[in-house]
C-alpha positions as CSV (number, residue, x, y, z in Angstrom):
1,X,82.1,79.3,55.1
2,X,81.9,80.4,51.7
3,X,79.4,82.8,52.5
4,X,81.7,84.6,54.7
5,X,84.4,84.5,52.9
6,X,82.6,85.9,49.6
7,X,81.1,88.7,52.0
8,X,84.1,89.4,53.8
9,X,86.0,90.1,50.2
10,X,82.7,92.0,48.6
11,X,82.8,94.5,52.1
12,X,86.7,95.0,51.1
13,X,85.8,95.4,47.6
14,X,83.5,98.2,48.3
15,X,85.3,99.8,51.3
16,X,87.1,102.2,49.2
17,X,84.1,103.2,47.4
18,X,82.4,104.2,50.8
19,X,85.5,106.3,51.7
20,X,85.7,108.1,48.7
21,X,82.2,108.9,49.0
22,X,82.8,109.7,53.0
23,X,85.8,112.7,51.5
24,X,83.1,114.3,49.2
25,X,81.3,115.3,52.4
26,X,82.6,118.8,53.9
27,X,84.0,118.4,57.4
28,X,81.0,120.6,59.5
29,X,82.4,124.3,60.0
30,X,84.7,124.4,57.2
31,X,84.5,126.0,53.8
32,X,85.7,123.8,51.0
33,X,86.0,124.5,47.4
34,X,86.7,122.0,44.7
35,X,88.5,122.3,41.2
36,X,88.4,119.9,38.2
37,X,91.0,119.9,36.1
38,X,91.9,118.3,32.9
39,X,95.8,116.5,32.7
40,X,97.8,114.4,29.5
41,X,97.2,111.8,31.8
42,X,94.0,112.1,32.8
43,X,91.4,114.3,35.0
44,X,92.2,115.5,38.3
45,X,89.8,117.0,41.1
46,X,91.7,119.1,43.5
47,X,89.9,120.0,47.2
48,X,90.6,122.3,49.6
49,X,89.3,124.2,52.2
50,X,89.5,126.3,55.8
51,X,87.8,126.6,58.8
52,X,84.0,129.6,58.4
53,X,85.5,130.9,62.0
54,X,89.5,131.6,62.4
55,X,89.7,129.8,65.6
56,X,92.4,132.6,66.6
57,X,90.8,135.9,64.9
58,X,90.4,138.1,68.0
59,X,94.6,137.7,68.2
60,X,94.8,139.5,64.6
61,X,93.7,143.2,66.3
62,X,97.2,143.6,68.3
63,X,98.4,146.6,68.9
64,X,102.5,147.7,69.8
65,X,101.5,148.2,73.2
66,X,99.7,144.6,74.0
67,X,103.5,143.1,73.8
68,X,106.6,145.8,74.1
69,X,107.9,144.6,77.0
70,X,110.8,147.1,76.5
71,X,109.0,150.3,75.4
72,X,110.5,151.0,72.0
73,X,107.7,151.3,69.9
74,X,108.1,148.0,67.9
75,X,108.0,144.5,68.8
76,X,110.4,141.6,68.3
77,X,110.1,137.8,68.2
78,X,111.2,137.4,71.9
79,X,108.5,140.1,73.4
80,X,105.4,137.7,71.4
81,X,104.0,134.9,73.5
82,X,104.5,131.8,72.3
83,X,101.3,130.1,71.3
84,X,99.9,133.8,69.9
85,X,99.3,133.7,66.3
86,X,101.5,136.2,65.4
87,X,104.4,134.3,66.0
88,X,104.0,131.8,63.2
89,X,103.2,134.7,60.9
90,X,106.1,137.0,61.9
91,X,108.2,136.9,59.0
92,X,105.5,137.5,56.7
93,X,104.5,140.3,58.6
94,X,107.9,141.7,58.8
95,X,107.5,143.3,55.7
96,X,111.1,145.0,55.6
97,X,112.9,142.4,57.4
98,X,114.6,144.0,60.0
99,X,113.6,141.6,62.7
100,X,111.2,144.1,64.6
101,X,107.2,144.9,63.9
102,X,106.3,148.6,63.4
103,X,102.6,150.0,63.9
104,X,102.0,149.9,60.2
105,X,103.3,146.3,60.0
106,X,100.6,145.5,62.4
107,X,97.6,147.5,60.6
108,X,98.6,145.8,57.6
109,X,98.6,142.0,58.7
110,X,94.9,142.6,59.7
């Protein structure tokens, strides 16, 4: 019974050393970069990353005419479908934030 128990609490023990050793391996298909930095309280290693492949790149070549429902040369948030990547990105995109999407709004976001 002792066994056990002084097993069970040396697997505990060790459990976060195996997970802190299971986050220093990249997910496969993503690009991660890593940054050491030195605090008044003591080191810090900051990790980050993102996917090689943007899952949604082929929706970044969009053209005025793929969505203006209405014909008026510029595209709102309404005439974007829904899932499309451009609709989480529209305000940044909007460059002069007047609601709408020119041509040259589009060529820059690619």
């Amino acid at each position: 019974m002792k066994t056990r128990v002084l097993l069970s609490t040396a697997l505990l023990a060790l459990s976060p050393l195996a997970l802190a050793q299971q986050a220093e391996m990249p997910a496969p298909g993503m690009q991660t970069h890593v940054t050491h930095l030195q605090t008044t309280t003591g080191p810090v290693t900051v990790r980050w990353g993102q996917p090689e492949v943007l899952a949604k790149a082929n929706e970044y070549h969009v053209q005025i005419g793929d969505f203006d429902s209405n014909g008026d040369g510029q595209l709102s948030r309404a005439e974007i479908p829904g899932t499309h990547a451009l609709q989480y990105e529209f305000k940044v995109v909007d460059r002069d934030k007047n609601g709408y999407l020119s041509a040259a709004e589009l060529v820059s976001w690619r």
